[in-house]
MIVO-114115 format. One record per residue: residue in three letters; x, y, z of N, C-alpha, C in turn. Coordinates in pm, whole numbers, plus 50000, padded with zeros to 5 digits. Example, Ala and Ser with C-alpha at 12.3 -4.5 7.8 and 13.67 -1.06 7.14 Angstrom:
2
ala513194943150780512304955050780513204967050780/ser512854977550708513674989450714512905000350787/
//
This chain:
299
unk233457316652024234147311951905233377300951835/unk232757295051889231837281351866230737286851749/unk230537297051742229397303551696230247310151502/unk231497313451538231697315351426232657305151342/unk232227292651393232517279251328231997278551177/unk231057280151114230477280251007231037288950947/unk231857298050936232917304350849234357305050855/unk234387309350691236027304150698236627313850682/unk238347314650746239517323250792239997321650669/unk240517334450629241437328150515243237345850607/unk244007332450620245127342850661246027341450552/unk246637354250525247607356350377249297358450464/unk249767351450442251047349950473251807355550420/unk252517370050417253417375450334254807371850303/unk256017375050212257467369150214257877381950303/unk258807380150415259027389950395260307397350324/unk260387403950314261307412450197262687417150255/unk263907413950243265017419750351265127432850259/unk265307447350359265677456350288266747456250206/unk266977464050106268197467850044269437472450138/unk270687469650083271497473550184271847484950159/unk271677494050264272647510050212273427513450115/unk273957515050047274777523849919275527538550046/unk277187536850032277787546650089277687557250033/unk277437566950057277227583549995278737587549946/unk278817592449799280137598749774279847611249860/unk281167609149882281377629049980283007631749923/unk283137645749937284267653549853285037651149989/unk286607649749952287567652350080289027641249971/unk290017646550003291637641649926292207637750011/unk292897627650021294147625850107295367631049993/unk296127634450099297997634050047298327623450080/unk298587613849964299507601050080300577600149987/unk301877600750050302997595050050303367581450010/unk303867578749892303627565749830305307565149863/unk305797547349905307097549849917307367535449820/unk308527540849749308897529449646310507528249658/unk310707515649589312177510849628312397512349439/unk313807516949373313967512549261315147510949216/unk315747504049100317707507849062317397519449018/unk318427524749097318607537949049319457534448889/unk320227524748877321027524348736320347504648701/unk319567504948620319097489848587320587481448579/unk319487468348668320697460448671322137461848768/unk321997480148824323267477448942322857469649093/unk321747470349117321777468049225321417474649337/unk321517485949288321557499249387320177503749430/unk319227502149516318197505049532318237518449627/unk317377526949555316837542049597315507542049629/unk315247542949730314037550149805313527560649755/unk312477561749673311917576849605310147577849714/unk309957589049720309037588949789308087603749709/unk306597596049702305657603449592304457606949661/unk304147622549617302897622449718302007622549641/unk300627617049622299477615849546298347623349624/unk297107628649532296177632049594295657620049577/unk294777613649639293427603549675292107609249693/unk291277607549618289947612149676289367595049781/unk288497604649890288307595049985287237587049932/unk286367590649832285447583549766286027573549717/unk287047574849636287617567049535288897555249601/unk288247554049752289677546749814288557534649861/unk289167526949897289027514949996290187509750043/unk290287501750208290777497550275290387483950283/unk291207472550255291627459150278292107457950395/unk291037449450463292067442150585291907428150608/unk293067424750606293837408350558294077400850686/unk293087390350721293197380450786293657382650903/unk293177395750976293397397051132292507384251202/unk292597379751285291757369351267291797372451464/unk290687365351502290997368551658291777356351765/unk292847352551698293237337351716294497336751640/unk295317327951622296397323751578297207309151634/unk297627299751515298487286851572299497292451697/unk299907305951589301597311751649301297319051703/unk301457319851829300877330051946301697345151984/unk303017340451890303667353551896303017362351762/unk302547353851711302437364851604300567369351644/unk300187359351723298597362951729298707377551855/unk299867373951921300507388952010300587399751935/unk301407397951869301797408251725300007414051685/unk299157407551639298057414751629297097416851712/unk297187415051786296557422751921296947432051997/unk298527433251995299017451251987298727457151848/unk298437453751759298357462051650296857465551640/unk295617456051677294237458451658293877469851701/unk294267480251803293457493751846294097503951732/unk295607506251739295727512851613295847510951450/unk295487501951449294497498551285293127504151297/unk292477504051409290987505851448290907521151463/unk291917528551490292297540551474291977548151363/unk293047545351257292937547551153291527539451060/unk291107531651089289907525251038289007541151028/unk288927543051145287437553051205287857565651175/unk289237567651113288907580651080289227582750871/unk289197571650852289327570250710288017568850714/unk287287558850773285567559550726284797575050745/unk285327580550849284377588550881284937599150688/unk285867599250695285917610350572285557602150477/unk284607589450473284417583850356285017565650263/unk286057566150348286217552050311285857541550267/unk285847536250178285317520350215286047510850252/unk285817508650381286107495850456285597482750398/unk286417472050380286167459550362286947448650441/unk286497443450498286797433650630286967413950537/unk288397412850533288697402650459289187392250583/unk288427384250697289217372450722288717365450662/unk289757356650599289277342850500289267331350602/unk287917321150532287797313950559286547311250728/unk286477330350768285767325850839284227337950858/unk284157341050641283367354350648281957344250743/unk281727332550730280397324450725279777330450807/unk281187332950967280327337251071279357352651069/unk279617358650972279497372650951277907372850849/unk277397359450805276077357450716275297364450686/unk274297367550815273427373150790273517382850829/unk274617392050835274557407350846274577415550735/unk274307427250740274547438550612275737437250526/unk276737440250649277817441950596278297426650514/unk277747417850500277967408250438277237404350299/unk276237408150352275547406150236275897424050142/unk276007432250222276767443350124277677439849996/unk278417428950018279687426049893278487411949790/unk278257404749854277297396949809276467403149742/unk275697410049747274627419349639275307429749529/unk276417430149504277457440549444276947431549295/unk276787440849197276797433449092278267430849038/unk277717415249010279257406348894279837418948755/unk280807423248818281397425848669282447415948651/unk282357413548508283787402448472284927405948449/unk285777401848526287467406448565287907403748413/unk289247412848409290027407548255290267399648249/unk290877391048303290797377248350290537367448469/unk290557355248486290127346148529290627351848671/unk290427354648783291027353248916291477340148977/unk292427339849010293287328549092292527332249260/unk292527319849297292537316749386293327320349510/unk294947318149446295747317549526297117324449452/unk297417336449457298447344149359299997338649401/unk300437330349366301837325449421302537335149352/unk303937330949364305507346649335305577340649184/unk305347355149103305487357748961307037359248950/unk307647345348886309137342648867309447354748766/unk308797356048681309057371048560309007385048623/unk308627385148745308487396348771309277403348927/unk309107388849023309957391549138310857378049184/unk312207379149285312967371949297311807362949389/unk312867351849503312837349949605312267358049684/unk311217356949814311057361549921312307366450011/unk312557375450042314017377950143313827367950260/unk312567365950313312267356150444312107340750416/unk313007333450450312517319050425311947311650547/unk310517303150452309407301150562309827284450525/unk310217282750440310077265550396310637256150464/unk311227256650635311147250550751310137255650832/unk310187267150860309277268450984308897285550960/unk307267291150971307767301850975307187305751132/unk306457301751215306797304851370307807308351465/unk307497319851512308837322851599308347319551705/unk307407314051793307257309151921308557296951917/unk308967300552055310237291752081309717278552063/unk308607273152127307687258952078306837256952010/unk306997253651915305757256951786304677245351803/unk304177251451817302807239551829302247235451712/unk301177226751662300627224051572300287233351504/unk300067234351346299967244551306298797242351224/unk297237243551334295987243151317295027253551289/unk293967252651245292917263051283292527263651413/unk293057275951473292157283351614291637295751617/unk291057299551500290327308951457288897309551436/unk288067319451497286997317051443285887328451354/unk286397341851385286137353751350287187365951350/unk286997372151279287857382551271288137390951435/unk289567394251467289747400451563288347411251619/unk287707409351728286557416351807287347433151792/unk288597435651830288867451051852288847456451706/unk288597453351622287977459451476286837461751497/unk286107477251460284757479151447284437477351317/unk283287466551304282487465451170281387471851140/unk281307482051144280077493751125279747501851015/unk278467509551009278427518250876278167513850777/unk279147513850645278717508250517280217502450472/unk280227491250617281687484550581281227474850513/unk281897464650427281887450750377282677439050475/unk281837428250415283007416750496282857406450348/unk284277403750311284227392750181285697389750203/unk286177377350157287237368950131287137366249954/unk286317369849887286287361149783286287375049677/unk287517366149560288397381449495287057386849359/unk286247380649331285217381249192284247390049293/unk283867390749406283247400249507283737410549555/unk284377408449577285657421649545286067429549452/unk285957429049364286317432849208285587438849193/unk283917431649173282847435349125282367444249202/unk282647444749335282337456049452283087470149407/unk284107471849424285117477449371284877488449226/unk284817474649147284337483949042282647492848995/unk282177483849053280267492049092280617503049169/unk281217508649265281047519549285282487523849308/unk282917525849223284217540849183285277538149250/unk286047524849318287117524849405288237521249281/unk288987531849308290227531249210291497531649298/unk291797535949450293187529349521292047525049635/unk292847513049673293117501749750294497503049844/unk294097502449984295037500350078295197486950162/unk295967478150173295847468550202296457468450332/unk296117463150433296637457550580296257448250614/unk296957444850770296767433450794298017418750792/unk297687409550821298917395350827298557385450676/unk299507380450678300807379650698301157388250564/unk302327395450586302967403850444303517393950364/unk304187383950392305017376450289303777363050247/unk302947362250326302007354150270300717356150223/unk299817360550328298347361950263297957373650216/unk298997386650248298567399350161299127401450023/unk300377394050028300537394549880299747380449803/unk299537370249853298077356649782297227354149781/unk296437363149870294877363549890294437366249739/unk293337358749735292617368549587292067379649604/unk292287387849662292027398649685293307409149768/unk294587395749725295937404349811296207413549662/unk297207422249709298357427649626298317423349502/unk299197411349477299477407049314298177402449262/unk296987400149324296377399849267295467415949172/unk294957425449284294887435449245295627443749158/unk297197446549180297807452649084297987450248969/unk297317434848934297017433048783295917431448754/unk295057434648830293817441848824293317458048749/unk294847462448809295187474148755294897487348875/unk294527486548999293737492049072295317499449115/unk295347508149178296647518549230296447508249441/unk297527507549422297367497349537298577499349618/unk298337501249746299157502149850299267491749951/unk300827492950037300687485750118300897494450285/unk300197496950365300157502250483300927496250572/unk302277499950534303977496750594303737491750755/unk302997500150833303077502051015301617493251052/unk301297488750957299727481050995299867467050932/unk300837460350941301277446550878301997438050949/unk301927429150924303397419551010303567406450920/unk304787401350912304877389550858304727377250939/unk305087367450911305437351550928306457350550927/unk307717354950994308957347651026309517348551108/unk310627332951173311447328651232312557331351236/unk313457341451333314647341351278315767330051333/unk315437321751345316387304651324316377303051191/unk315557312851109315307308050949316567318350878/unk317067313150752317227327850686316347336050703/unk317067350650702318667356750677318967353350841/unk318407346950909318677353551050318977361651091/unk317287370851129317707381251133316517385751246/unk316497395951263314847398551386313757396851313/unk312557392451441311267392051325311367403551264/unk310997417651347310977431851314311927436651191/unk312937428351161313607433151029313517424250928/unk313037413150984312617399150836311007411250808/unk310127411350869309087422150807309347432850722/unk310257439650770310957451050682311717448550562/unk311867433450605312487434050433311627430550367/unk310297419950387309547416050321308687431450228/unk308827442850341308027449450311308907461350209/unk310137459050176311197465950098311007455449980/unk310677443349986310827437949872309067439549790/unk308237442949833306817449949787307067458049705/unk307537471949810307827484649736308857480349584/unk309107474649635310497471449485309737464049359/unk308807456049397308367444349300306917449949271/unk306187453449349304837450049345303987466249364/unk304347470649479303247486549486303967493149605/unk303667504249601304417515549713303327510849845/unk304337517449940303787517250090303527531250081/unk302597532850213302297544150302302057540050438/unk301937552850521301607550450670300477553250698/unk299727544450801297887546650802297817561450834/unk298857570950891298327581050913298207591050793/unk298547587050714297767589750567296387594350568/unk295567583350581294887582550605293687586150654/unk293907595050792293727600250865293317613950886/unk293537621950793292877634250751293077638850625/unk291747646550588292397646950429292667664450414/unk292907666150305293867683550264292937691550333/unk293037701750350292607715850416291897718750302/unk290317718750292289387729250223288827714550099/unk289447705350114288937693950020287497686850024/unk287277689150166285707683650145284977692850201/unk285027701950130284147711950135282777712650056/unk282207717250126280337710650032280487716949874/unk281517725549847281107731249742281837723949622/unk282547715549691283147702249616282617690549587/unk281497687849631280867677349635280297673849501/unk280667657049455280377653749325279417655049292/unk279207655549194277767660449116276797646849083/unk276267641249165275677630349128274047631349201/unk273067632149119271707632949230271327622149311/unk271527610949278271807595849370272307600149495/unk273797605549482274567602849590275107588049613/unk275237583549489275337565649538277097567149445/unk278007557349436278897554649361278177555049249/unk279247558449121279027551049016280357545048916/
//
């Protein structure tokens, strides 16, 4: 080495370049889903009728919201509550993706841990389109449009018999969710939108905790979307609320949820059941259906 002292190294240091993130392939395939709505049957009596509507869905044109499963909870009954529910959400997850879905993985507040993966930077690279208007932050209850909550949280909404502090013990989204494929992970509703609308998602299914709180106020819950304009559901059997029944109406958790989730259908967007979901019509994604796009990318 001594010998080739009298000349000089020159080393070129490249950037390196992170690939592009995948683009999900449109593929042909419909769901039937069963939209269930609450309405007066005569305005103003009172009388609410259950009408129930079946829609086709193309699986291209869907995405799945899931709302603040988180792998942790203050309220341990309710962090129970989603940990019997995490395998069959994960159920239906894997077989809505496989016919095409887009999955988007919403715990707020703790996408950070999720950084430097695809699926994160997937919603992050979505180009900005600008919403009709300004997005809120935080969608509180539209007095013009819906009553009272049926569940009152404004003492307590924990049903653990000892409520403990009511802290952050969260740190990532529930582990029994698979984040795979050409899922997203975002909390933030202008990334969402803009995701959304870049490639062709026109219904939205929302799941996940809490129903009376963060799926209908997330910026990216319910009232926010449906005046977004997007056809938006709520996945009735894949939800749970926040309430106490020491609280009004006093009543079971299991039926304070059910009403929260009767007062949706009534105010805000129809339910369905994830098994919706779950397979689509006989002969619908058949190759000879397949959209006509040479990309293969959304548009």
């Amino acid at each position: 080495m001594r010998g080739l002292w009298p000349f000089a190294f020159l080393i070129i240091v490249m950037p390196v370049q992170a690939d592009d993130v995948a683009v999900r392939p449109v593929v042909p395939g419909s769901f039937a889903v069963k939209l269930q709505r609450r309405i007066e049957a005569v305005p103003k009596s009172g009388q609410i009728q259950v009408v129930v509507e079946t829609q086709e869905w193309k699986a291209a044109e869907t995405a799945i919201i899931i709302c603040d499963m988180w792998d942790n909870h203050y309220c341990q009954s309710s962090a129970q509550r989603v940990k019997e529910m995490t395998p069959r959400m994960n159920a239906v997850l894997t077989a809505a993706r496989n016919h095409g879905v887009q999955i988007i993985h919403s715990p707020s507040g703790v996408t950070h841990f999720y950084a430097d993966t695809s699926y994160r930077r997937r919603m992050q690279e979505a180009p900005r389109v600008i919403p009709p208007f300004p997005l809120e932050s935080w969608c509180h209850r539209d007095e013009k449009r819906e009553p009272e909550l049926p569940v009152d949280v404004s003492k307590q909404a924990c049903d653990d018999p000892e409520v403990g502090p009511a802290v952050r013990v969260f740190h990532r989204q529930n582990v029994g969710l698979d984040i795979i494929g050409y899922d997203g992970i975002s909390d933030n509703g202008d990334e969402i939108y803009g995701f959304c609308k870049t490639h062709g998602i026109k219904n939205i299914v929302m799941m996940g905790v809490h129903t009376n709180m963060c799926v209908l106020g997330r910026p990216f819950g319910i009232r926010q979307l449906v005046r977004l304009g997007f056809n938006v559901a709520l996945a009735r059997d894949l939800t749970d609320a926040m309430y106490d029944p020491r609280q009004p109406p006093f009543v079971s958790h299991t039926r304070g949820t059910e009403m929260v989730i009767e007062h949706i259908e009534h105010f805000w967007c129809p339910s369905l059941e994830g098994a919706d979901l779950t397979k689509v019509i006989s002969g619908s994604a058949d190759p000879s259906l397949k959209p006509s796009n040479p990309s293969n990318s959304p548009k």
